[in-house]
C-alpha positions as CSV (number, residue, x, y, z in Angstrom):
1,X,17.3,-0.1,9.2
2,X,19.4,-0.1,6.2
3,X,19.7,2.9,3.6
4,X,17.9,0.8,0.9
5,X,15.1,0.5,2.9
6,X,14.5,4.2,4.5
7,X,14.4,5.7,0.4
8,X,11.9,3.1,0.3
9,X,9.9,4.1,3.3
10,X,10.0,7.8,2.0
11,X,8.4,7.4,-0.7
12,X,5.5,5.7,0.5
13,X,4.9,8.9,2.6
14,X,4.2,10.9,-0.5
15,X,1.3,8.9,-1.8
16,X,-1.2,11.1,-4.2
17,X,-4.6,9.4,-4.4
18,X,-6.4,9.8,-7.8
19,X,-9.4,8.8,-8.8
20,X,-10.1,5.2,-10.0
21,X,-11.6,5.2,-13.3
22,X,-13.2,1.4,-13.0
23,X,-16.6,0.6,-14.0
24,X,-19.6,0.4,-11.6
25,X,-19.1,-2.2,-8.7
26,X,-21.6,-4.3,-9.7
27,X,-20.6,-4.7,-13.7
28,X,-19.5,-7.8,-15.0
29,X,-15.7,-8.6,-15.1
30,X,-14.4,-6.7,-12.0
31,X,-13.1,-7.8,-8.5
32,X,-13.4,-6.5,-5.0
33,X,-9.5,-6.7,-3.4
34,X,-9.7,-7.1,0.0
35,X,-6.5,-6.4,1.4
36,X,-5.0,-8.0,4.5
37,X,-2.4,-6.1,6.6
38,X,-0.4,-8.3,9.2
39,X,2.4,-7.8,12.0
40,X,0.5,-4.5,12.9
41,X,2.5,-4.0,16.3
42,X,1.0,-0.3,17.7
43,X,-2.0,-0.7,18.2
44,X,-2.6,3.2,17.2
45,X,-2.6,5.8,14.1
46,X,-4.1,4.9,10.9
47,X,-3.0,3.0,8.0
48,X,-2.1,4.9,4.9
49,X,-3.1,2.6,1.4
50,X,-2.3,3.3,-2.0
51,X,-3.3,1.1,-4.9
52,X,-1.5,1.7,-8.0
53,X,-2.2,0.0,-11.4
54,X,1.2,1.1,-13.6
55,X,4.5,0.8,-13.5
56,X,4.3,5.0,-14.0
57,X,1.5,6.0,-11.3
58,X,3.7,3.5,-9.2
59,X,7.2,5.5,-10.1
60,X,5.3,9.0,-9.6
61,X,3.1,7.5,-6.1
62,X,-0.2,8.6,-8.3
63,X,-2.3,5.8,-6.4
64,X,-5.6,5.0,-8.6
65,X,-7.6,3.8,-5.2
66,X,-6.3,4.5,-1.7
67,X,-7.5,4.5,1.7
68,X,-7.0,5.7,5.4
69,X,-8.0,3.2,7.7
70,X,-7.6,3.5,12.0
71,X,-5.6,0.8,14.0
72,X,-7.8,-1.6,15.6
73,X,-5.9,-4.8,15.3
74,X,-3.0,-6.6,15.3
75,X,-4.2,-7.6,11.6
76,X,-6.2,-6.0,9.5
77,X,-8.9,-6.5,6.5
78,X,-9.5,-3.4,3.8
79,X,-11.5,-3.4,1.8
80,X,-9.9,-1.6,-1.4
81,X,-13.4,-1.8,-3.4
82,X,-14.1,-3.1,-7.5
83,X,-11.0,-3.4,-9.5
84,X,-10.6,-4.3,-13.2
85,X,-8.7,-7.2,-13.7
86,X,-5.3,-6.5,-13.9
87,X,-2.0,-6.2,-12.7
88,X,-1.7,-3.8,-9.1
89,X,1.1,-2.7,-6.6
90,X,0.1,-1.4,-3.2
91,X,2.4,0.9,-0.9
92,X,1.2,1.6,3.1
93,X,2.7,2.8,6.1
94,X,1.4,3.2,9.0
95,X,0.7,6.7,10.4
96,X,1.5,5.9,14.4
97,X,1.3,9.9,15.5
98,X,-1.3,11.1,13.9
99,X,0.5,13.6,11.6
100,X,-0.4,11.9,8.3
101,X,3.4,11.6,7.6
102,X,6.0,9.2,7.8
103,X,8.0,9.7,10.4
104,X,11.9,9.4,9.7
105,X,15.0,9.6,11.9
106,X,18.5,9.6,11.5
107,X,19.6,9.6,7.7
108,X,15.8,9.2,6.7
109,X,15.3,6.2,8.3
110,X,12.0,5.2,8.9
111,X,10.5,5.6,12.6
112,X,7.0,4.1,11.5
113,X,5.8,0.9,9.8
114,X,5.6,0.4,6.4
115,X,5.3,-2.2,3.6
116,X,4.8,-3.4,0.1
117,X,2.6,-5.6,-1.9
118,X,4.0,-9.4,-2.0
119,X,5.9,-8.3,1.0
120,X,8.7,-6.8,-1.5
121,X,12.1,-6.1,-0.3
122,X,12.9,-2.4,-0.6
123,X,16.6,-2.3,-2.4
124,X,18.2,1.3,-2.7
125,X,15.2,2.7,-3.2
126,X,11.0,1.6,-3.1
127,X,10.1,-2.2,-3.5
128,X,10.3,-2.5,-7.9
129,X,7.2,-2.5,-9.7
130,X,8.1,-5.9,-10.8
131,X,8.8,-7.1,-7.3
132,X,5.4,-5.8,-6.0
133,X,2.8,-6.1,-9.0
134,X,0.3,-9.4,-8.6
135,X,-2.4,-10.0,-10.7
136,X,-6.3,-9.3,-10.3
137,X,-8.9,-11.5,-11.8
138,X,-12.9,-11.1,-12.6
139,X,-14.3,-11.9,-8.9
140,X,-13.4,-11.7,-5.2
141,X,-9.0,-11.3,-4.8
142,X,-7.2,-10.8,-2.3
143,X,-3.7,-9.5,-1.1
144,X,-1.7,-10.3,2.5
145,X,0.9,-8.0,3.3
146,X,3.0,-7.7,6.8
147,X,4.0,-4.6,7.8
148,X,7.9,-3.8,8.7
């Protein structure tokens, strides 16, 4: 794995979940984001998700939503709850061992899966907010990302 991508992969392992400030599920104008998570390849550990909302909270890995999901498939469906509309970026990496870490190797290279929203290439550093932001509108939405 190249350079680029292990700063990418380590900063996914820091993810700080914060509280989504979102109106009640049911009010008018927001979306459930169901979030589809391919190329799974261990089948074990749990999937670490972090939804962000800004370009900031996306720089600093302050995740609005998040979740913590176990392996069960080869492909996956989360369900990240009600959104506002809006734009979003999502990081994840999948926690094979169990330690709630990602696991590096040599020169910080990443020993366990991990990915970005709009399947983002990771380019001396994380996928760009740019490169990974899509758009939420009022209803269902939904996301498919493959895991690296």
């Amino acid at each position: 794995m190249s350079l680029p991508a292990c700063v990418a992969a380590l900063a996914v392992s820091a993810l700080v979940i914060s509280p989504l400030m979102v109106p009640n599920a049911s009010a008018e104008g927001t979306s459930t984001l169901t979030l589809r998570v391919e190329s799974i390849s261990r089948l074990k550990g749990d999937l670490h998700v972090g939804l962000f909302a800004s370009e900031a909270d996306y720089g600093s890995n302050k995740a609005v939503s998040g979740k913590v999901v176990p392996v069960t498939e080869g492909a996956m469906s989360i369900d990240l709850g009600a959104v506002p509309p809006g734009a979003y970026a999502i990081k994840l990496f999948q926690d094979v061992d169990g330690d709630g870490t990602l696991d590096t190797g040599f020169f910080g290279a990443p020993t366990e899966p991990y990915a970005f929203s709009n399947n983002a290439p990771a380019r001396f550093g994380p996928a760009t907010w740019a490169d990974a932001t899509f758009e939420v509108g009022p209803g269902a939405a939904s996301h498919t990302i493959s895991l690296r």
